[in-house]
TORPAZA-949074 format. One record per residue: residue in one letter; y, z, x of N, C-alpha, C in turn. Coordinates in Angstrom, 1 decimal, decimal comma. Layout:
BEGIN
res_n.v_n.w_n.u_ca.v_ca.w_ca.u_c.v_c.w_c.u
A_Y_Z_X_Y_Z_X_Y_Z_X
...
end
This chain:
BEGIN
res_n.v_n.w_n.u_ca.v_ca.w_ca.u_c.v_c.w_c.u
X_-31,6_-4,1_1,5_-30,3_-4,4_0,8_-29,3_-4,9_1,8
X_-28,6_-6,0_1,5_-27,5_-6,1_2,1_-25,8_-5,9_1,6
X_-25,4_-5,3_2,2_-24,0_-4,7_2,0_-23,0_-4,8_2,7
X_-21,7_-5,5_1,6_-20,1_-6,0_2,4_-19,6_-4,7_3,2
X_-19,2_-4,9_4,3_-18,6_-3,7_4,9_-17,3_-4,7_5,6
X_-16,3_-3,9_4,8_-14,9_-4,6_5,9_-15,4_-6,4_5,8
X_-15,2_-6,6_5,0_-15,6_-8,6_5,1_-16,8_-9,0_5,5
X_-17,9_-8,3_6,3_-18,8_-9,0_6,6_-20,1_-8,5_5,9
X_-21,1_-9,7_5,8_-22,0_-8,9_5,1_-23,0_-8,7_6,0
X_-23,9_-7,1_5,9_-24,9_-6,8_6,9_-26,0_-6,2_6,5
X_-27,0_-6,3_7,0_-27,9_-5,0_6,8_-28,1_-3,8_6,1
X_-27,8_-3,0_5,2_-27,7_-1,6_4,9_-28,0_-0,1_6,9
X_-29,0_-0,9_6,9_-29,8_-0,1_7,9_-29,0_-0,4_9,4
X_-28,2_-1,3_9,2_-27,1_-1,6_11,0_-26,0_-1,4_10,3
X_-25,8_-1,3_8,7_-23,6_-0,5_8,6_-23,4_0,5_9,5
X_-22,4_1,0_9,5_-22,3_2,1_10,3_-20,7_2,7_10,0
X_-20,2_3,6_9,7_-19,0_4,4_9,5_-18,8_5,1_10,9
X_-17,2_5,2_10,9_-17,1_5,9_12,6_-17,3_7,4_11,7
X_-17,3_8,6_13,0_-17,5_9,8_12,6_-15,9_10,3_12,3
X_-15,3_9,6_12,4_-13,6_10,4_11,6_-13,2_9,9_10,4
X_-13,8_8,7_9,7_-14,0_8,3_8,7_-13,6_9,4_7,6
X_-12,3_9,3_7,2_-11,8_10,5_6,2_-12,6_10,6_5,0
X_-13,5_9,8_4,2_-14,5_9,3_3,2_-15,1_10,0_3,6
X_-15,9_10,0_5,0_-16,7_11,6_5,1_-16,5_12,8_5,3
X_-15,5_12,9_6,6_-14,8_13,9_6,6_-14,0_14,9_5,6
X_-13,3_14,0_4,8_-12,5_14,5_3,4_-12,4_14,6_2,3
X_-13,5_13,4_2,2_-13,5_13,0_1,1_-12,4_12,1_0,4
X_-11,5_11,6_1,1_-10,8_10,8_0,8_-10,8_9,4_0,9
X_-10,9_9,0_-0,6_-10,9_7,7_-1,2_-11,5_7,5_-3,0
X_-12,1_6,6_-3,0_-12,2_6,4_-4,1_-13,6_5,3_-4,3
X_-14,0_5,2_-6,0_-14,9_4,5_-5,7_-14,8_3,7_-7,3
X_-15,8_3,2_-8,0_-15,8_2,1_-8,9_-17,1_1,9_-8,8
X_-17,8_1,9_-10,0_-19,4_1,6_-10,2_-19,1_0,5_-11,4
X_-19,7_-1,0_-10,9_-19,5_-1,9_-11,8_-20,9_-2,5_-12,5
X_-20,8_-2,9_-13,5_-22,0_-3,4_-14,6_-21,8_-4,8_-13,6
X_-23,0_-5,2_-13,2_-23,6_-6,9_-13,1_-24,9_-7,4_-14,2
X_-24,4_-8,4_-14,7_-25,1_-9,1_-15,3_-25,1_-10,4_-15,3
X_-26,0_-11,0_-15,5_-26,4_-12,8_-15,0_-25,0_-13,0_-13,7
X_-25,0_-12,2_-13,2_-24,6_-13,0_-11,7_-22,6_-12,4_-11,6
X_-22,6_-12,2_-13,0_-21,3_-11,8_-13,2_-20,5_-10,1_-13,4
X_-19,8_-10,0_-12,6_-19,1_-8,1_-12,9_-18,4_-8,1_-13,9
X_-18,6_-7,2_-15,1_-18,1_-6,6_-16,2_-17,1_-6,3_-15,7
X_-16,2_-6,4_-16,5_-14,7_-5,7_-17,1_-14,0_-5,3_-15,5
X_-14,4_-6,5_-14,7_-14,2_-5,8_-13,2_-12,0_-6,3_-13,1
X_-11,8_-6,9_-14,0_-10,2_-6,5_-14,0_-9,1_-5,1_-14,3
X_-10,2_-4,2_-15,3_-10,2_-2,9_-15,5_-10,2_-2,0_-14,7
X_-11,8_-2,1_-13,6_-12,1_-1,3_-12,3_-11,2_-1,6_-11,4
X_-10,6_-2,6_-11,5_-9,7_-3,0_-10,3_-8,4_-2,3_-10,7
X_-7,7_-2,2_-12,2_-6,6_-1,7_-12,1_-6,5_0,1_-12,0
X_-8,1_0,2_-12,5_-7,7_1,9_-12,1_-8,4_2,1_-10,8
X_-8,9_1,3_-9,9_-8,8_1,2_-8,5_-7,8_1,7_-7,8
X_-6,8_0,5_-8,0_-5,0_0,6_-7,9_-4,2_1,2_-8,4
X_-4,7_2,2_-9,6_-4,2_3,2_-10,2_-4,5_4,1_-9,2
X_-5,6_4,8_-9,2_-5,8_5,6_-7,7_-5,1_5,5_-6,7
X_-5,5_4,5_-6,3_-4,9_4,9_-4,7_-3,4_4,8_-4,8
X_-3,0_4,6_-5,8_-0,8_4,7_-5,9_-1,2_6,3_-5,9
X_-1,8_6,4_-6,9_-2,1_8,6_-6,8_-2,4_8,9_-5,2
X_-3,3_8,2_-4,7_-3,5_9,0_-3,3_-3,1_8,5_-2,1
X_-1,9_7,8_-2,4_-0,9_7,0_-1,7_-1,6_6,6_-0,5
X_-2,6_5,6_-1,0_-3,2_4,8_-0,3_-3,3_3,5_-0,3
X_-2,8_2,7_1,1_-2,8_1,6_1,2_-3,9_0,8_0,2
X_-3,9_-0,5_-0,8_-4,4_-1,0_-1,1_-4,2_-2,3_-1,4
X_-4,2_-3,3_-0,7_-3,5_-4,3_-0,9_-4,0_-5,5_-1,1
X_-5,4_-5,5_-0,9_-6,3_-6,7_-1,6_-6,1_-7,2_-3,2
X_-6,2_-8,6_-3,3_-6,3_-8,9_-4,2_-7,6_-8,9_-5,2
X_-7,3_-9,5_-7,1_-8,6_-9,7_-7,6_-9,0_-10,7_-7,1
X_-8,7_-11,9_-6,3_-9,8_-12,7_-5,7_-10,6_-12,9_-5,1
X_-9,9_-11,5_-4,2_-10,0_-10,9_-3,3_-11,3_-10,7_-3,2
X_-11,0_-9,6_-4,2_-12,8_-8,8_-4,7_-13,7_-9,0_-5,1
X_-13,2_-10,2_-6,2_-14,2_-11,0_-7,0_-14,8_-12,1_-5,9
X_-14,4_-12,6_-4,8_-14,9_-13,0_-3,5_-16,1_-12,7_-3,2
X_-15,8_-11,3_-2,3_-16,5_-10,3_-2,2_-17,4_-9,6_-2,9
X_-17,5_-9,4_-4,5_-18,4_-9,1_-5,0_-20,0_-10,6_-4,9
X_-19,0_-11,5_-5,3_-19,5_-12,8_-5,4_-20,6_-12,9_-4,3
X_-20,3_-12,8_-3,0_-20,9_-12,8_-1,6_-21,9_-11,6_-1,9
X_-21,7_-10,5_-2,0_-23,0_-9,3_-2,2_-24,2_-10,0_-2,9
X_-23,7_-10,0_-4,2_-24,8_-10,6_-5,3_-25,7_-11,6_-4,7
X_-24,6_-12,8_-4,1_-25,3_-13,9_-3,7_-26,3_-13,3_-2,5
X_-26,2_-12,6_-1,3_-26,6_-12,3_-0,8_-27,9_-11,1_-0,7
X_-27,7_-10,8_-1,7_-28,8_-9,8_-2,5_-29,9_-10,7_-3,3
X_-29,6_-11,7_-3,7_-30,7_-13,0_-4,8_-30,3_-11,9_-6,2
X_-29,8_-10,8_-6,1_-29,7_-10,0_-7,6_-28,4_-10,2_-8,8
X_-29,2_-10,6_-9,6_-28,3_-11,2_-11,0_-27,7_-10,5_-11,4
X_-28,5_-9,2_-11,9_-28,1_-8,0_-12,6_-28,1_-6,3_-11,9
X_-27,4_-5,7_-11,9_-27,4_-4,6_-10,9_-26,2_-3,4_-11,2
X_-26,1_-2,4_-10,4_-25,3_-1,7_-10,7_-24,4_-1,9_-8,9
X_-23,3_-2,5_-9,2_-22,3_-2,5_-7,8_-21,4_-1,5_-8,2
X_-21,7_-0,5_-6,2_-20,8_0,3_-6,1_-19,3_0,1_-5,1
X_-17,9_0,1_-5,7_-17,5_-0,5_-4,6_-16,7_0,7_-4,1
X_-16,7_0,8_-2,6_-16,3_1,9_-2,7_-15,0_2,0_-1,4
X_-13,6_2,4_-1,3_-12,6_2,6_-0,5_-12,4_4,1_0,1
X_-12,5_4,1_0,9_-12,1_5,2_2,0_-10,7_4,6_2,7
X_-9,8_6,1_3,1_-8,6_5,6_3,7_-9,2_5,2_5,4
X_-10,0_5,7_5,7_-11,0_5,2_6,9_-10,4_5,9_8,0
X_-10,6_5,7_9,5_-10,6_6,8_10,4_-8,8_7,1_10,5
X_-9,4_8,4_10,8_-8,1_9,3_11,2_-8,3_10,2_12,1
X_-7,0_10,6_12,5_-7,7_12,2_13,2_-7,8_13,6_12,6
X_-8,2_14,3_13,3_-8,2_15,9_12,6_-7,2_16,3_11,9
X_-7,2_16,8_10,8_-6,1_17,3_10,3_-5,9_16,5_8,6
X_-4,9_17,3_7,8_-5,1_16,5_6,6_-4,0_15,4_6,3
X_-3,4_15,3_7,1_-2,0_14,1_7,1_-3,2_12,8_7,7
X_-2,7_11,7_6,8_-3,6_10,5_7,1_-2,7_9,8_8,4
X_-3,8_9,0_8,6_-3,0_8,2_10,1_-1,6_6,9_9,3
X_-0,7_6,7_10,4_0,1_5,8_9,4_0,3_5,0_10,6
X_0,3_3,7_10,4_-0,7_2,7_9,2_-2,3_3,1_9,2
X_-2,6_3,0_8,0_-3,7_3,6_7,7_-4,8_1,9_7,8
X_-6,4_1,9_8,3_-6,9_1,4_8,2_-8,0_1,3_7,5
X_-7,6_1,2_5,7_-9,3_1,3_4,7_-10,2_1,2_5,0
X_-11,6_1,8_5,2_-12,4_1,1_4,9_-13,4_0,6_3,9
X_-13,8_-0,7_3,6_-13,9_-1,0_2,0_-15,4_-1,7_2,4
X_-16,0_-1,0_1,3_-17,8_-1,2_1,0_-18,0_-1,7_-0,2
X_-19,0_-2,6_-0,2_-19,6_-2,8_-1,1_-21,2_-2,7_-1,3
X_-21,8_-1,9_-2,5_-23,0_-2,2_-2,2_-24,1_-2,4_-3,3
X_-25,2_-2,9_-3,5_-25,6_-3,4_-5,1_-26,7_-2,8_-5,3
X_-27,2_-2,1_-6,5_-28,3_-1,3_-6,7_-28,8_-1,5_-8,3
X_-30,2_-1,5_-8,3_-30,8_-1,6_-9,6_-30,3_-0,6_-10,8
X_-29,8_-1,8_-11,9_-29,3_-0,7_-13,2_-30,4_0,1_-13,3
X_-29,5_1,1_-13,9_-30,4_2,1_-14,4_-31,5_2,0_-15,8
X_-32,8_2,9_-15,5_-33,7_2,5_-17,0_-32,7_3,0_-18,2
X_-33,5_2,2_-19,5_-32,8_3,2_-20,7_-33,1_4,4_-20,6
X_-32,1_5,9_-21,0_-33,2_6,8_-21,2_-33,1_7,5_-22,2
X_-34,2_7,8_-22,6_-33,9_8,8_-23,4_-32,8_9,8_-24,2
X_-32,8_10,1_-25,3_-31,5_10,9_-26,4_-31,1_12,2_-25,1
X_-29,8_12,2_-25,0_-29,6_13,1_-24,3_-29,6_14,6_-24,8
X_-29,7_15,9_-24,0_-29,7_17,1_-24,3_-28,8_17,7_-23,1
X_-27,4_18,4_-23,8_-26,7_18,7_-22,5_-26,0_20,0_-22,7
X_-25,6_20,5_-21,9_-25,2_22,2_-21,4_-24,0_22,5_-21,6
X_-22,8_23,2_-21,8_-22,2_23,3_-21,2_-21,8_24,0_-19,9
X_-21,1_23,2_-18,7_-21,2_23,7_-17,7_-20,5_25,6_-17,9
X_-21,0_26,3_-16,8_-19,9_27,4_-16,8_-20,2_27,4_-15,7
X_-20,0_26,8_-14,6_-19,8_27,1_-13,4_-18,5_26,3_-12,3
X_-18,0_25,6_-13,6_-16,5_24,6_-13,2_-16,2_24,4_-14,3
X_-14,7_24,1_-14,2_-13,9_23,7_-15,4_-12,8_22,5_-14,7
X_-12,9_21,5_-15,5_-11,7_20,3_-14,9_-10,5_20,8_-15,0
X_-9,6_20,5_-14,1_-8,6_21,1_-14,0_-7,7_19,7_-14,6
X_-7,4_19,5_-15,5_-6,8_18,3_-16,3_-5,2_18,0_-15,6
X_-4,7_19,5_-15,4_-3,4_19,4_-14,6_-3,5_18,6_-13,3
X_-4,7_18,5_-12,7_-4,8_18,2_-11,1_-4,4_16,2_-11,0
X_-3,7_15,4_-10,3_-4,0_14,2_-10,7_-5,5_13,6_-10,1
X_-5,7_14,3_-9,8_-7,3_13,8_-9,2_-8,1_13,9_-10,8
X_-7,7_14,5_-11,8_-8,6_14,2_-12,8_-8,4_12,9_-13,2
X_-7,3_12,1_-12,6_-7,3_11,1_-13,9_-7,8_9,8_-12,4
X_-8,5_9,6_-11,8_-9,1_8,8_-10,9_-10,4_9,1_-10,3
X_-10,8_8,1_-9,8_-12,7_8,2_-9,7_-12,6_8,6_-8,1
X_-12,4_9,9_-7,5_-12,1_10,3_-6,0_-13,4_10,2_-5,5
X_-13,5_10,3_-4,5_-15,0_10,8_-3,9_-15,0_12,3_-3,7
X_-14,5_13,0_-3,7_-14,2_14,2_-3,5_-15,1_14,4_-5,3
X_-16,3_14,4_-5,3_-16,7_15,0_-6,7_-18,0_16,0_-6,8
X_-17,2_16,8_-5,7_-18,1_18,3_-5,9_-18,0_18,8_-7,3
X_-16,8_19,4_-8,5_-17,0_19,9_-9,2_-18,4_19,1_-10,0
X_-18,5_17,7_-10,3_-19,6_17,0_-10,9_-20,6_17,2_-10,7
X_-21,0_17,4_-9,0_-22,5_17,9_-8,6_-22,8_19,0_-9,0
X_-21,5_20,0_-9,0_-21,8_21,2_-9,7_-22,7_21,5_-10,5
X_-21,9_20,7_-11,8_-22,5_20,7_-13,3_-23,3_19,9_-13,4
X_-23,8_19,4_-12,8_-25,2_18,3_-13,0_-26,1_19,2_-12,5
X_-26,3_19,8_-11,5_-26,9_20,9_-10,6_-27,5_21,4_-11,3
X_-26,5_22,3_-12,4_-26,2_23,6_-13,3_-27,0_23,6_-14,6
X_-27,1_21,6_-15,0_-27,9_21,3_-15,8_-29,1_21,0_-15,9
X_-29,3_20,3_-14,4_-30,4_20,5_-14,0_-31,5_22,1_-13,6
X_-30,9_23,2_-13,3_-31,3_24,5_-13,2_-31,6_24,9_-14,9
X_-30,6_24,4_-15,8_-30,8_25,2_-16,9_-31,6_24,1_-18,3
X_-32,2_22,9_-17,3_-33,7_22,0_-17,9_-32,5_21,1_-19,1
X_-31,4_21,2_-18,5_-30,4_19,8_-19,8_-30,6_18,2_-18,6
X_-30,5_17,3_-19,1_-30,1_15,9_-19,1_-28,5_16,2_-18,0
X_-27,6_16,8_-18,9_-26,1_16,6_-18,3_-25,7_18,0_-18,9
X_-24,0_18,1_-18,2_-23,5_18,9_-18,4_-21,9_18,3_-19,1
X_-21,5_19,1_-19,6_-20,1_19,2_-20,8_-19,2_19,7_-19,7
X_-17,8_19,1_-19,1_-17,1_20,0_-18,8_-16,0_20,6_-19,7
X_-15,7_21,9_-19,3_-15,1_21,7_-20,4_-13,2_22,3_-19,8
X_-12,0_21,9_-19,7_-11,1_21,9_-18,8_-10,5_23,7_-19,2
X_-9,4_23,9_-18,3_-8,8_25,3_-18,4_-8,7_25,8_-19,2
X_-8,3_24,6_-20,4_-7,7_25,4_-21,5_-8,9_25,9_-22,5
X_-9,6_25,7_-22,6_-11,4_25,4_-23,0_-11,8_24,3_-24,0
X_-10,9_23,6_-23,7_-11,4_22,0_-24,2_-12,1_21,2_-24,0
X_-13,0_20,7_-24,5_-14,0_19,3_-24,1_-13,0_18,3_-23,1
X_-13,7_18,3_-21,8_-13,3_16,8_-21,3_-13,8_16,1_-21,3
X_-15,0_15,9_-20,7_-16,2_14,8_-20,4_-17,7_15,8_-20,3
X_-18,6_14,7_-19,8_-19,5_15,2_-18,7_-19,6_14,7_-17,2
X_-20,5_15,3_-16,8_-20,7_15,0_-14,9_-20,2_13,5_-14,8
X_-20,9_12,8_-15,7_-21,0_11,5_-15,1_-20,4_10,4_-16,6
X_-20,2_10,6_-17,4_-19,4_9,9_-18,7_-18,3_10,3_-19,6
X_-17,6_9,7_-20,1_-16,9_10,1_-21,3_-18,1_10,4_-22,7
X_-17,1_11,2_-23,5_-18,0_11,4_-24,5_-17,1_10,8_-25,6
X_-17,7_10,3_-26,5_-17,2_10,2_-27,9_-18,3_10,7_-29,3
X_-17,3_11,6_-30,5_-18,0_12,2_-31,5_-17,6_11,2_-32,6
X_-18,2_11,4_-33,6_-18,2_11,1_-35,0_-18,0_12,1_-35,7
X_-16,6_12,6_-36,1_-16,1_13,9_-36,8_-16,5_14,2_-38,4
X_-16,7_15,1_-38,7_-16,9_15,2_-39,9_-16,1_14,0_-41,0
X_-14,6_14,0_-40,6_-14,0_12,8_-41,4_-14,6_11,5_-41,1
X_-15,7_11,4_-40,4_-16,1_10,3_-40,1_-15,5_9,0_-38,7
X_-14,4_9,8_-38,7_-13,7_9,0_-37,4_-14,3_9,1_-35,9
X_-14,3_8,2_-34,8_-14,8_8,4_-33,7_-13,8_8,7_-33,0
X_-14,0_9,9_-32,1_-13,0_10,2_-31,3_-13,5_10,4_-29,8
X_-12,7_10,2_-29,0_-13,0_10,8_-27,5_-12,3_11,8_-26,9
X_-12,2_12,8_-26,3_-11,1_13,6_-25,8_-9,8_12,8_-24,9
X_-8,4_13,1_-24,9_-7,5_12,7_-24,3_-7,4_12,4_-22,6
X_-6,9_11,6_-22,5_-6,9_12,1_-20,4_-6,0_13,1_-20,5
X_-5,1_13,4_-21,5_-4,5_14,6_-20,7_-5,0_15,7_-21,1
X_-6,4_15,8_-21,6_-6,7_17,2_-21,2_-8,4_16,9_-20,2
X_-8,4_15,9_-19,5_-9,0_16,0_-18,0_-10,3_14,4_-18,2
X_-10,1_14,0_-19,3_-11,0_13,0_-19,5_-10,5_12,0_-18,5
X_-11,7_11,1_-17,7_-11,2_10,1_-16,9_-11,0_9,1_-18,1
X_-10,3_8,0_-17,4_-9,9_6,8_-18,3_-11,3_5,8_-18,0
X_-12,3_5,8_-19,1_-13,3_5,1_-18,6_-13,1_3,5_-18,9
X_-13,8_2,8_-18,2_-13,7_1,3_-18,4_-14,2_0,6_-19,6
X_-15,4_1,4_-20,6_-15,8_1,2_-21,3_-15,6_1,9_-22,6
X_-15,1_3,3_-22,6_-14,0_4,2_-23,1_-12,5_3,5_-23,7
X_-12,0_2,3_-22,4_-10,6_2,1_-22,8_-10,9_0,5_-23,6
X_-12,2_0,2_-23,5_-12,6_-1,3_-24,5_-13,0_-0,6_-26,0
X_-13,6_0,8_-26,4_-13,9_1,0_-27,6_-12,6_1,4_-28,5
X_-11,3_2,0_-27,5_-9,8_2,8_-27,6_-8,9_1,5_-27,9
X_-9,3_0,3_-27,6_-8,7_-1,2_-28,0_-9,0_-1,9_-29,2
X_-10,4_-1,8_-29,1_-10,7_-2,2_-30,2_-10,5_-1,7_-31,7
X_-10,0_-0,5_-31,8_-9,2_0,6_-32,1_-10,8_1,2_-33,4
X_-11,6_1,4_-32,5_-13,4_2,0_-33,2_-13,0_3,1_-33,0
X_-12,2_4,0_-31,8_-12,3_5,1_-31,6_-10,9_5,7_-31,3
X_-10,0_7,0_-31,6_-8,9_7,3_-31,1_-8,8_8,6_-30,3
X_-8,1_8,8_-29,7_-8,1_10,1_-29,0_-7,7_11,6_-29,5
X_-8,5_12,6_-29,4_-7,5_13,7_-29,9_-8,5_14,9_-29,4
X_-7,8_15,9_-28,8_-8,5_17,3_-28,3_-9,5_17,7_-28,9
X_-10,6_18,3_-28,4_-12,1_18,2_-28,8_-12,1_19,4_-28,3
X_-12,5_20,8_-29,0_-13,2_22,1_-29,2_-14,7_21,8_-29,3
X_-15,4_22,7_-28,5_-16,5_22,8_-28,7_-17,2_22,8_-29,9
X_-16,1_23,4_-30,9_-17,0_23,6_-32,0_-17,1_22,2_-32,9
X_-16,0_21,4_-32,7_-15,4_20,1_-33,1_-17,3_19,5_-32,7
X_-17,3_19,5_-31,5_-18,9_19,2_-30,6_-19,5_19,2_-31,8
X_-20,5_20,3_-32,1_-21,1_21,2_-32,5_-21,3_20,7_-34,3
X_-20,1_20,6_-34,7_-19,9_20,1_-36,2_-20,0_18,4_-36,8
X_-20,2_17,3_-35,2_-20,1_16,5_-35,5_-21,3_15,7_-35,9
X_-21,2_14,6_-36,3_-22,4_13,8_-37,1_-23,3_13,4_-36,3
X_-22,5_12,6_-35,1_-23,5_11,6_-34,3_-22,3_11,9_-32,9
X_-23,0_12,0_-31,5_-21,8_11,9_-30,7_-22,6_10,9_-29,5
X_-22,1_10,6_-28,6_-23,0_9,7_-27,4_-21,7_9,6_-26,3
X_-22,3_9,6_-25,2_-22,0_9,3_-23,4_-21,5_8,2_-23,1
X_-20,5_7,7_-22,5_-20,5_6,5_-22,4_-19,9_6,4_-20,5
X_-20,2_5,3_-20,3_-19,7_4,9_-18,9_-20,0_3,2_-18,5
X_-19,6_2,4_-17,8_-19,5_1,7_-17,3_-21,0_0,6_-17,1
X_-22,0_1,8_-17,3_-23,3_1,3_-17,2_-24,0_1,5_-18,1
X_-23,8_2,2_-19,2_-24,7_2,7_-20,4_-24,1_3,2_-21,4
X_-24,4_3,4_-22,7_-24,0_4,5_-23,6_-25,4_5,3_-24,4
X_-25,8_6,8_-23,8_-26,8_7,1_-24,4_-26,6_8,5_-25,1
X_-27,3_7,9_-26,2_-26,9_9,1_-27,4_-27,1_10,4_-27,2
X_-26,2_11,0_-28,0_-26,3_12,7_-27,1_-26,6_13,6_-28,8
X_-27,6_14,2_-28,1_-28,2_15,0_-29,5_-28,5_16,5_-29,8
X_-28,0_17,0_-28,9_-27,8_18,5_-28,5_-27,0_19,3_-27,6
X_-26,1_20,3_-27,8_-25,3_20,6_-26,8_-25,9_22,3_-26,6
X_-26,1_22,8_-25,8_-26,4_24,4_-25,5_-27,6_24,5_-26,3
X_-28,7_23,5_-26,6_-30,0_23,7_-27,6_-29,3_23,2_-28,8
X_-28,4_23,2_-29,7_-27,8_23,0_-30,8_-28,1_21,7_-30,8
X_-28,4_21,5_-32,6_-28,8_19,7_-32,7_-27,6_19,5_-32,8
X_-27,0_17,9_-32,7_-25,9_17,4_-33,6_-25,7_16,6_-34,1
X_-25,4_16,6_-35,3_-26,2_16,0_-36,7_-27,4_16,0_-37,2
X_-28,4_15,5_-37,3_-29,8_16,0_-37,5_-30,8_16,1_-36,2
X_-29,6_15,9_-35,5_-30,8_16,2_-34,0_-31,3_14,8_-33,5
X_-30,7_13,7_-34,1_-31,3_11,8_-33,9_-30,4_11,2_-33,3
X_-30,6_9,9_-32,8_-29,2_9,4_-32,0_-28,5_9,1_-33,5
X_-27,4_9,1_-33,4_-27,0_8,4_-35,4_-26,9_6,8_-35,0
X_-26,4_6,5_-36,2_-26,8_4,6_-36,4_-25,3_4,3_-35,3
X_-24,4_4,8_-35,5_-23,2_4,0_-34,3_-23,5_4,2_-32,9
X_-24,0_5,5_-32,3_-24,8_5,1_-31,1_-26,0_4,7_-31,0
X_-26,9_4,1_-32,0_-28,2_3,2_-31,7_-27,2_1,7_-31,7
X_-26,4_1,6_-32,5_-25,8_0,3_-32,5_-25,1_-0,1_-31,2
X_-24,3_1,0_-30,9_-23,5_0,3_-29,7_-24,6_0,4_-28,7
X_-25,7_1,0_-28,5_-26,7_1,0_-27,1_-27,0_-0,1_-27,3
X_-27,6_-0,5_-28,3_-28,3_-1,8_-28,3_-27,0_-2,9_-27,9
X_-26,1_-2,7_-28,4_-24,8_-4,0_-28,0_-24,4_-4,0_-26,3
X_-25,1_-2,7_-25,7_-24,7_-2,4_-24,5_-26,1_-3,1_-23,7
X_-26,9_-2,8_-24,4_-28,0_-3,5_-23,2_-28,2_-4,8_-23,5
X_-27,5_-5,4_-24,4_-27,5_-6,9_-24,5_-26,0_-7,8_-24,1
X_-25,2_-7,0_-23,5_-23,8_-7,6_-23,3_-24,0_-8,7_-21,7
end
């Protein structure tokens, strides 16, 4: 594989990060996982504004443009021969020294790197986590940090307890997401809903296109809300796969329902 590092493109196997690199050290920065298809990035005006949403939250220098990026993505792809892929782009505030105050002027460092989409998979079956809860108050819930220990958590947690994914669910004991997507249900009134960002849901890229097109609206999600609905499904940037059990419980008859076989199919043909 070859991967943009700081403008140039190289080798995967000769990149190299210094060892003060706050991205490792801290975890501080941010990242963006983009859909490629025939040669071109999805909704990458989106990823870029909650890019730049972020880092205003982690008051971090960010000053490249979309030409910028779209440049730069441009150069990966081409330099990969790969059409279709999953690009991750990823910003670190980059070396500092010890301590948690960042260096000032700060020097990013900014990656890029391109990996095969993922297969379809199968109807999901998922947990709820009880070993983390999103803290919706925190502003790190509303941006994609690298700092995403609580998520390994609950994927861990689901993986231990033989689920697909895990449910988080925030302080108050509300549905926010899972490890790795937004969720949206089909409520008994038949309406599709997603949970709010302000009770810990990220603002997904493919979340804020179904919230436009006004298919879906927002409103606090109880587990039992979960539990009672017709059809519900995962969504994220790369996929949308139908979700058909929560804690063993079917939901709805236990089948993907017809609006998430519909939008998967519109998703792997977009």
């Amino acid at each position: 594989m070859i991967v943009w590092l700081n403008g140039t493109l190289i080798a995967q196997e000769d990149a190299a990060l210094g060892v003060g690199d706050r991205g490792f050290t801290l975890g501080d920065g941010l990242f963006e996982t983009i859909k490629i298809k025939r040669g071109q990035p999805l909704r990458l005006a989106a990823h870029l504004r909650r890019l730049r949403s972020g880092a205003a939250i982690l008051r971090l220098a960010l000053n490249e443009t979309d030409d910028f990026w779209a440049e730069a993505i441009a150069a990966t792809i081409a330099a990969n021969g790969q059409d279709d892929g999953a690009l991750r782009l990823t910003v670190s505030r980059g070396p500092g020294q010890r301590g948690l105050l960042p260096p000032q002027p700060g020097h990013p460092t900014l990656l890029l790197t391109l990996g095969a989409l993922p297969l379809v998979q199968p109807p999901a079956r998922v947990v709820v986590a009880e070993s983390v809860r999103r803290n919706a108050h925190s502003p790190l819930a509303r941006c994609k940090s690298l700092s995403y220990l609580d998520n390994i958590l609950a994927r861990l947690e689901a993986e231990e307890r033989g689920a697909d994914d895990a449910l988080l669910l925030n302080t108050e004991g509300r549905v926010a997401e899972s490890s790795i997507a937004n969720l949206f249900v089909v409520g008994t009134d038949g309406i599709l809903v997603t949970p709010p960002v302000s009770d810990g849901a990220l603002a997904g890229v493919r979340r804020d296109d179904l919230l436009r097109a006004m298919v879906a609206i927002e409103r606090p999600l109880r587990l039992i809300d979960v539990l009672a609905a017709r059809e519900a499904f995962l969504s994220n940037a790369l996929s949308i796969r139908p979700l058909i059990a929560v804690n063993g419980t079917p939901i709805g008859d236990g089948q993907p329902g017809p609006l998430s076989r519909r939008l998967q199919e519109e998703v792997l043909h977009e």
